[in-house]
MARDO-319040 format. One record per residue (C-alpha): residue number from 1; x, y, z; residue in one letter. Coordinates in Angstrom, 3 decimals, decimal comma. Last residue first. Example, Ala and Ser with C-alpha at 12.3 -4.5 7.8 and 13.67 -1.06 7.14 Angstrom:
residues 2
NODE/gulo/c1/c2/c3/drense
NODE/2/13,670/-1,060/7,140/S
NODE/1/12,300/-4,500/7,800/A
***
This chain:
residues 281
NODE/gulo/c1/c2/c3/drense
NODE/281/119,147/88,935/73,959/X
NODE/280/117,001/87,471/77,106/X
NODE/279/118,760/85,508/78,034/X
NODE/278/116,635/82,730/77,286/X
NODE/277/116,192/83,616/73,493/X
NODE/276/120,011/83,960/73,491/X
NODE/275/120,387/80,196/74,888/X
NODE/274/117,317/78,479/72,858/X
NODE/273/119,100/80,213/69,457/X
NODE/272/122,378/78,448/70,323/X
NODE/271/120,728/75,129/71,193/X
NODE/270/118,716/75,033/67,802/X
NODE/269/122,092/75,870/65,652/X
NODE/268/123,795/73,265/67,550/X
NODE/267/121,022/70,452/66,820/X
NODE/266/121,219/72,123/63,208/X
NODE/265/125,272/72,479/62,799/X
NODE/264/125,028/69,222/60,792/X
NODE/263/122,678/70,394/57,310/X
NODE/262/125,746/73,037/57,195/X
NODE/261/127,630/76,113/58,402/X
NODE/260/125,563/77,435/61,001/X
NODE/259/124,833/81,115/61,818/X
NODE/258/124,042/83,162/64,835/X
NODE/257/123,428/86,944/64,866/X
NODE/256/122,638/88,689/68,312/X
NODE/255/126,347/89,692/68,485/X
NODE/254/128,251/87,425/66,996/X
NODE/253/127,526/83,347/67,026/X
NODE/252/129,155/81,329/65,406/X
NODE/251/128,013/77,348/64,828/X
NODE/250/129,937/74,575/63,242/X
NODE/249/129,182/71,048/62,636/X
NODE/248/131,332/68,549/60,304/X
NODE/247/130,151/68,188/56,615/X
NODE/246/133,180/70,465/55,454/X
NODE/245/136,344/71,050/58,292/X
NODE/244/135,153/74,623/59,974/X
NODE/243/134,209/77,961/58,261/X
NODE/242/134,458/80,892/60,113/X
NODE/241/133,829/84,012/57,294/X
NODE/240/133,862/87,429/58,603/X
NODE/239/131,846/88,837/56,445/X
NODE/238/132,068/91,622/54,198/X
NODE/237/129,677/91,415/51,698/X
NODE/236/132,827/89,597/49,149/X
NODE/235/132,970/87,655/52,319/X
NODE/234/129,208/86,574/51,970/X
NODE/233/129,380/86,266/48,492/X
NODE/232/132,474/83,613/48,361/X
NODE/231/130,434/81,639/50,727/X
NODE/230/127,223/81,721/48,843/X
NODE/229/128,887/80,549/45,947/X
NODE/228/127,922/81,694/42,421/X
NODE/227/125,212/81,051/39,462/X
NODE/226/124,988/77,315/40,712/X
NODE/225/126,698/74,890/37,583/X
NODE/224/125,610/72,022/35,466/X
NODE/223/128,051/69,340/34,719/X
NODE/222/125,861/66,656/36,069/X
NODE/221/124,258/68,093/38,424/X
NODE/220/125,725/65,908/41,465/X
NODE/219/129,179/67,444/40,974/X
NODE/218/127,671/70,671/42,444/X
NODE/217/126,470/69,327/45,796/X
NODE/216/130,418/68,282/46,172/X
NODE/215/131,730/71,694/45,325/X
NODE/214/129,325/73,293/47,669/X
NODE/213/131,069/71,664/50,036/X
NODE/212/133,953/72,604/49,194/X
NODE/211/132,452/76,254/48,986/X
NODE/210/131,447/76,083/52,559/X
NODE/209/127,317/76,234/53,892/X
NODE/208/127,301/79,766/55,853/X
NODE/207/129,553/81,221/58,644/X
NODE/206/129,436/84,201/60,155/X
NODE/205/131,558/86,502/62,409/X
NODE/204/130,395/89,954/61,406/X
NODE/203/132,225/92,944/60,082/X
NODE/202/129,754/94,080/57,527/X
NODE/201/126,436/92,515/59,246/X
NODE/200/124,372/95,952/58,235/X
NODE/199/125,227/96,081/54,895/X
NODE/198/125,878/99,658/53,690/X
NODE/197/126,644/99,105/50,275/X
NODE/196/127,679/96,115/49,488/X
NODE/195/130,413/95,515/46,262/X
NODE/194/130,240/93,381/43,735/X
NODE/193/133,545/92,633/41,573/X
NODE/192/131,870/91,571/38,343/X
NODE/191/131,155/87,549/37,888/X
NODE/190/128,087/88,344/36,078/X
NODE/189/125,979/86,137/38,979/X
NODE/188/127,981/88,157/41,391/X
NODE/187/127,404/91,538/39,929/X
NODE/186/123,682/90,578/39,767/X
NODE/185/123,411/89,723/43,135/X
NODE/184/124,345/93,245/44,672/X
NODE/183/122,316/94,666/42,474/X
NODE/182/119,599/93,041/43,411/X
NODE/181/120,814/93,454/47,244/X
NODE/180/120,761/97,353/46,626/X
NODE/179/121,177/99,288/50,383/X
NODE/178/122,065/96,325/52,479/X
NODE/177/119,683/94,037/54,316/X
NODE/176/119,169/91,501/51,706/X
NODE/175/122,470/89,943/51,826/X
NODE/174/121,653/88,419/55,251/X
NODE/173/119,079/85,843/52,950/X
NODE/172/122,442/84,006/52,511/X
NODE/171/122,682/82,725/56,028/X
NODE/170/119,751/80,266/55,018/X
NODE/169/122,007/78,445/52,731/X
NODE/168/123,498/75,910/55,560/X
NODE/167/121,442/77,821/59,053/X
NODE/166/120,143/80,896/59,794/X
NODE/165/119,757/82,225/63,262/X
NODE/164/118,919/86,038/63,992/X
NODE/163/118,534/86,832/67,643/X
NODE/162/116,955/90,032/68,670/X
NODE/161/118,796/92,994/69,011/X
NODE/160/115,902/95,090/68,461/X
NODE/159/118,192/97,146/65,464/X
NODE/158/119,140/93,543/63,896/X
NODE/157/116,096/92,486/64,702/X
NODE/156/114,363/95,291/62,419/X
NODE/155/117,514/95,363/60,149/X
NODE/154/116,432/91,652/59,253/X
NODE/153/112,518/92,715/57,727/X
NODE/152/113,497/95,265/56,389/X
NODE/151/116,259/93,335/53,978/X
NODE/150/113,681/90,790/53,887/X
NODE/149/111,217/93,690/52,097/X
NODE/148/114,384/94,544/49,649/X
NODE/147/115,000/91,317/48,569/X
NODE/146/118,102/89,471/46,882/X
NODE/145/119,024/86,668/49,237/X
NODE/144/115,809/85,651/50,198/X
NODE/143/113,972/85,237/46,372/X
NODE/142/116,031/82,500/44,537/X
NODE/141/119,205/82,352/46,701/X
NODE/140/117,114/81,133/49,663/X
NODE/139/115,579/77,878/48,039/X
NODE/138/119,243/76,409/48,428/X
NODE/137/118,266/74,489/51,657/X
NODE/136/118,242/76,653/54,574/X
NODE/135/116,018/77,156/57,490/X
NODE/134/115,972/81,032/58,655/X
NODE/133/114,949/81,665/62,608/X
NODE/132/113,973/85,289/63,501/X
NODE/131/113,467/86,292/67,167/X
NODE/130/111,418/87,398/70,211/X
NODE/129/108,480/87,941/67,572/X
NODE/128/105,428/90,891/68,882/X
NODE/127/107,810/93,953/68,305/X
NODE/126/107,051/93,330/64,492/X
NODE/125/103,831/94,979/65,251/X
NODE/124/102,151/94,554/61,980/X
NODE/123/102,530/95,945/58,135/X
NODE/122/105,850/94,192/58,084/X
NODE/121/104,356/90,787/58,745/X
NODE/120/101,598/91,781/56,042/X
NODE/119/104,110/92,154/53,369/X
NODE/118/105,956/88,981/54,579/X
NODE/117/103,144/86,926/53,666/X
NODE/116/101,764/84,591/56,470/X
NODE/115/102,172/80,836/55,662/X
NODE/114/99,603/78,821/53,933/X
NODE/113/100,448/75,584/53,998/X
NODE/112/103,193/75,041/56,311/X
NODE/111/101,052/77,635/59,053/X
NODE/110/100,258/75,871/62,026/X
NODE/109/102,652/73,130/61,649/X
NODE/108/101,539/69,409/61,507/X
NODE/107/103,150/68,932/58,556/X
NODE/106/106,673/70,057/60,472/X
NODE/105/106,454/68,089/63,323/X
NODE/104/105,232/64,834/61,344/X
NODE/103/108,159/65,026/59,029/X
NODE/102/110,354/65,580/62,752/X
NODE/101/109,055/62,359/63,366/X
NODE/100/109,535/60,213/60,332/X
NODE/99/113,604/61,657/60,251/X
NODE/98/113,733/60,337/64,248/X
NODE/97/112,280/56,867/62,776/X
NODE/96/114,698/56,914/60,068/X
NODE/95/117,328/57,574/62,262/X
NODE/94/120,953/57,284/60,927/X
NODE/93/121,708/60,315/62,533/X
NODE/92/118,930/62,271/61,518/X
NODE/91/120,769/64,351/58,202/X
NODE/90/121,481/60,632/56,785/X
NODE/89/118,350/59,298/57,663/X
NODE/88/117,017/60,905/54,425/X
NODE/87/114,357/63,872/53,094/X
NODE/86/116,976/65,986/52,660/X
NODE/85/117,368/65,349/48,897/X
NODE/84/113,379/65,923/48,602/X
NODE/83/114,213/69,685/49,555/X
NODE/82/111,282/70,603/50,949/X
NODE/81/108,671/72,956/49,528/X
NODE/80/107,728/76,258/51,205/X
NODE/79/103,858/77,192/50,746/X
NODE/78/103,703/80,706/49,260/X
NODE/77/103,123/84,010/51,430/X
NODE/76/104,320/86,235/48,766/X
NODE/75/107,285/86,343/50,297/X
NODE/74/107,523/83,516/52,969/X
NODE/73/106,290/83,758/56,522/X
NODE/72/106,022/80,959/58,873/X
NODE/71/104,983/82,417/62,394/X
NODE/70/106,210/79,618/65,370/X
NODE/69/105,043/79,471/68,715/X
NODE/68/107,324/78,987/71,687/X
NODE/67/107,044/77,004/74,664/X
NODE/66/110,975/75,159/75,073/X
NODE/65/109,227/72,291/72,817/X
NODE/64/107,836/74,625/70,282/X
NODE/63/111,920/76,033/69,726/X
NODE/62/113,274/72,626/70,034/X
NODE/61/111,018/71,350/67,434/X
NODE/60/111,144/74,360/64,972/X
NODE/59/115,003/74,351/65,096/X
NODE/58/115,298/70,359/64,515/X
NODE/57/112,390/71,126/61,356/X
NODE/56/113,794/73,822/59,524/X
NODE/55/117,689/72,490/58,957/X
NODE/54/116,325/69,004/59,218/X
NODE/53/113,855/69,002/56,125/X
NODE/52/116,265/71,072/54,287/X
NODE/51/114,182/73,836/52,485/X
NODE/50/113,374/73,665/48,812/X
NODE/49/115,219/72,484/45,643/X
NODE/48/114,331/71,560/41,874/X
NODE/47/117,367/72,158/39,789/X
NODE/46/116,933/75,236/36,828/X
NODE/45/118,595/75,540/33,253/X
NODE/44/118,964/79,077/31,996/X
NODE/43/122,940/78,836/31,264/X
NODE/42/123,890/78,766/34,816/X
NODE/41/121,404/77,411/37,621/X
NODE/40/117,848/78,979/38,640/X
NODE/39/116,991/77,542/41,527/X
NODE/38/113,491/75,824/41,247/X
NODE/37/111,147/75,876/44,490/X
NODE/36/110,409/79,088/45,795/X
NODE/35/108,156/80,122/48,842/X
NODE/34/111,247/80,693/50,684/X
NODE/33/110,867/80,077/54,692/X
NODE/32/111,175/82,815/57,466/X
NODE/31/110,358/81,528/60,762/X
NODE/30/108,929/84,299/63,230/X
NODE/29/109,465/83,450/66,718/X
NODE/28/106,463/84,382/69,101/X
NODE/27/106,912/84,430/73,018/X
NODE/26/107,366/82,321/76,433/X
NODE/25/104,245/82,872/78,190/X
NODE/24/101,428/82,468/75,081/X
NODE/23/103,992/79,623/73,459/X
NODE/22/103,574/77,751/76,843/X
NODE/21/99,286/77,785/76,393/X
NODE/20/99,831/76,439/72,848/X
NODE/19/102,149/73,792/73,659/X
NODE/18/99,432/72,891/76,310/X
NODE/17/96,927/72,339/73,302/X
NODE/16/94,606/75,368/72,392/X
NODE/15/91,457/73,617/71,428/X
NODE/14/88,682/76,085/72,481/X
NODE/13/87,958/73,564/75,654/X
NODE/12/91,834/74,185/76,287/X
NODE/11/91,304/77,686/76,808/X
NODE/10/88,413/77,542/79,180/X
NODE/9/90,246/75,256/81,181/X
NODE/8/93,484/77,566/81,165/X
NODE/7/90,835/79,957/81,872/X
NODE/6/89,511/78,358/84,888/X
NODE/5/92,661/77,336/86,390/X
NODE/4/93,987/80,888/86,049/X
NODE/3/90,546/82,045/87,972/X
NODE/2/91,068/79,055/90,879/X
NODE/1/94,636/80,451/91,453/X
***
């Protein structure tokens, strides 16, 4: 007793905070996070996006709450950019003072600025994470959706049976883990019947952000048009597509993956991924 009271002393002198010293018991989740920040729309034009402030910040502060540390990882290890649409007391309730806070949560993350690159994540003990959380906001479709090195990345929880939680857009980045996801997304930008080839979630219950409600982001760009709808992709995959009543929450969970449909399944989403974590999935 009197040695673990010295080194959590010793510990906190080196400025490890009592979060800290929970995360060490409880485990590592890796957050993956685009590093992109202008979606390339039809007819060459491009719409300034990022992640959803609530999708990746409600996760992040239940998960550091319940003890756990967070490892942001993007591609080429990029700072993610949020989504200045989701910057508004409409995705907290009505709570701009909630919305301030959970700003605060994620610029005070180790990491938000320079986040690990998902080469050297790959190159490491991958073992170390107890699970994979993916915020959404459309900045997945430009470099989550359609790479190999993700792909590796999800098929390594996927084989652990470790939880996988993605959230509005995020679920697209589960295209990646099948034989030729570039190929796979250029059929579907060209409007060709695209087929997977050997996808790893072909059968799974999923859900991801619904095209009616894609519909409605749509008619804010002023007659400009996405390159193709994540839902329609994800059953063209092979998914199982759940999708409840648009803007309304909705969370499925097969199997070690869980998905959420939109910006409103996040406190669900969060509460989903605490409960498999816990068990022990």
């Amino acid at each position: 007793m009197r040695l673990t009271k010295y080194v959590t002393a010793l510990l906190l002198c080196l400025g490890m905070s009592a979060t800290a010293l929970a995360a060490e018991t409880h485990g590592r989740i890796l957050v993956l996070l685009s590093g992109q920040n202008q979606l390339p729309l039809k007819e060459g034009k491009t719409y300034p996006t990022g992640y959803y402030l609530n999708e990746f910040g409600v996760p992040a502060d239940g998960l550091q709450k319940a003890g756990y540390e967070l490892v942001l990882v993007t591609p080429n290890g990029q700072a993610p950019s949020v989504d200045q649409r989701s910057v508004d007391p409409l995705y907290f309730g009505g709570n701009s003072t909630e919305m301030l806070r959970i700003q605060s949560v994620v610029a005070n993350m180790p990491g938000i600025n320079k986040p690990h690159k998902l080469a050297e994540v790959l190159a490491g003990d991958l073992s170390q994470y107890a699970g994979l959380l993916i915020p959404g906001g459309h900045a997945p479709l430009i470099d989550l959706a359609n790479n190999p090195q993700v792909g590796e990345l999800l098929k390594h929880f996927h084989s652990a049976g470790k939880p996988t939680a993605a959230i509005c857009h995020g679920p697209i980045t589960l295209l990646s883990a099948q034989d030729d996801p570039q190929d796979f997304e250029a059929g579907l930008i060209q409007g060709k019947t695209s087929q997977a080839k050997n996808w790893i979630y072909q059968g799974y219950r999923m859900t991801i952000f619904a095209d009616e409600e894609e519909q409605v982001f749509e008619g804010s760009l002023k007659g400009d048009k996405i390159r193709y709808y994540p839902a329609k992709a994800m059953a063209t995959a092979g998914g199982e597509l759940t999708q409840a009543k648009a803007w309304t929450p909705n969370v499925v969970v097969d199997r070690e993956l869980i998905t959420g449909q939109n910006p409103f399944s996040d406190h669900a989403l969060t509460k989903a991924l605490l409960a498999q974590l816990q068990n022990g999935h």
